[in-house]
Structure formats: structure tokens, C-alpha cells
N, C-alpha and C positions, 0 to 999 in steps of 0.2 A: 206527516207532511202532505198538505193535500195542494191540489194543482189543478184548475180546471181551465178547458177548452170549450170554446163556440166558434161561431164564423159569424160576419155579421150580415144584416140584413140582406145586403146586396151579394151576398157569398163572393166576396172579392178576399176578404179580409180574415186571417184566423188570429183569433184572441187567445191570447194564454194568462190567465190568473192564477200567480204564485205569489203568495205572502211572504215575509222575512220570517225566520223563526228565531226563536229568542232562544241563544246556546246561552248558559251558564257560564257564566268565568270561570269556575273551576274546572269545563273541562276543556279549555284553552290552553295553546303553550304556544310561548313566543317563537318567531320566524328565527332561523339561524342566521346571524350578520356576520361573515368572514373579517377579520383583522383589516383591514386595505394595508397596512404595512408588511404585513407578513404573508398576509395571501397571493400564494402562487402562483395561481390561475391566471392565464394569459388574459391580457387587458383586451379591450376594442382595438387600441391601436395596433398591437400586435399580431393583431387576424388580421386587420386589412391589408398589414403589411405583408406577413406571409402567402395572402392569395392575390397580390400582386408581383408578375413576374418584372425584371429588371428591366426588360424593354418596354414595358408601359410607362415604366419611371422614369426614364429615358427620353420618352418621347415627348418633343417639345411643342410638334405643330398644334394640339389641343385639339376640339370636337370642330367638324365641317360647318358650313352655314346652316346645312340641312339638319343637320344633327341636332344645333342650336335650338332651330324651330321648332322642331319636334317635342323637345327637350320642355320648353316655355311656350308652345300653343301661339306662335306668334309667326307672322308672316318672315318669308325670306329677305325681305327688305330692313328687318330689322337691325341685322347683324351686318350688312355692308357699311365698311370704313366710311367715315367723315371725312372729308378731303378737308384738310389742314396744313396745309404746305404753304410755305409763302406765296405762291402764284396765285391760289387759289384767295386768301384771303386779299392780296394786292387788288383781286376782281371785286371780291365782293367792297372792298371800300370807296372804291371806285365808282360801282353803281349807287353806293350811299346804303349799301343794307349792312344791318348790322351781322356782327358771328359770334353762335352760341357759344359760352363759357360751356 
């Protein structure tokens, strides 16, 4: 197995050349696949459930605005409520502006 190193011109960059090497099928053996019916082994969902405790499941207020932003790299302004109430649209059709769907 041979493997070679350089850096390049500007010595910013280190090069590593490794070729594939050609294994023989003979000396291969297949990956072991567990049953999915029979296999025991705790699923995905069953971890997150387990390291979620009952007050997190509980809790209904969800993540802050702050949280949000952080969360999607988006400004605070993104997450404040649409005003939707009849007042508000009574204004806007009134001025003649339309309201987003």
C-alpha cells in the first residue's frame, strides 16, 4: 500500500496520494444485517424517548423567539406573530391593502 505526501507550491496545502487497492473477492465476507423483525436492539425512537425526561414532553410553550433565530440564522423579527384578528384585517381592507394568505 503505498501513500504519498507533498505540500504545494505555496506550502498552504498538504497533498496526500492514496490509490484504491484492488481486495480479491475471496477475501471479502458480507456485513452482518440483524432481522428488523426479530432484532432487539432499541430503535432511534426509543433512545430519544428514553433521554427525554417527562417534563420536556410536558412542556407546551416550545422554543423562545431567541431561541428560534438562533436555531435558522434569521433575524428576531421573523418569528413575531402576524396580526390576524378581525380588527386588524377590518384596517387593512379599509385602507384597500390586501392580507397575505
Amino acid at each position: 500500500y503505498k501513500v504519498e505526501l507533498a505540500l504545494t507550491s505555496d506550502s498552504k496545502t498538504i497533498v496526500c496520494y492514496h490509490p484504491s487497492i484492488e481486495i480479491p473477492y475471496e477475501y471479502t465476507k458480507p456485513i452482518p444485517r440483524p432481522d428488523p423483525v426479530n432484532h432487539k436492539e432499541e430503535t432511534l425512537d426509543q433512545v430519544l424517548k428514553s433521554r427525554l425526561n417527562e417534563n420536556e414532553l410536558k412542556d407546551d410553550r416550545g422554543p423562545t423567539i431567541e431561541e428560534l433565530s438562533k436555531m435558522f440564522y434569521t433575524t428576531k423579527h421573523r418569528w413575531y406573530p402576524v396580526c390576524l384578528s378581525v380588527p386588524c384585517i377590518q384596517k387593512a381592507t379599509r385602507r384597500g391593502t390586501s392580507i397575505p394568505n
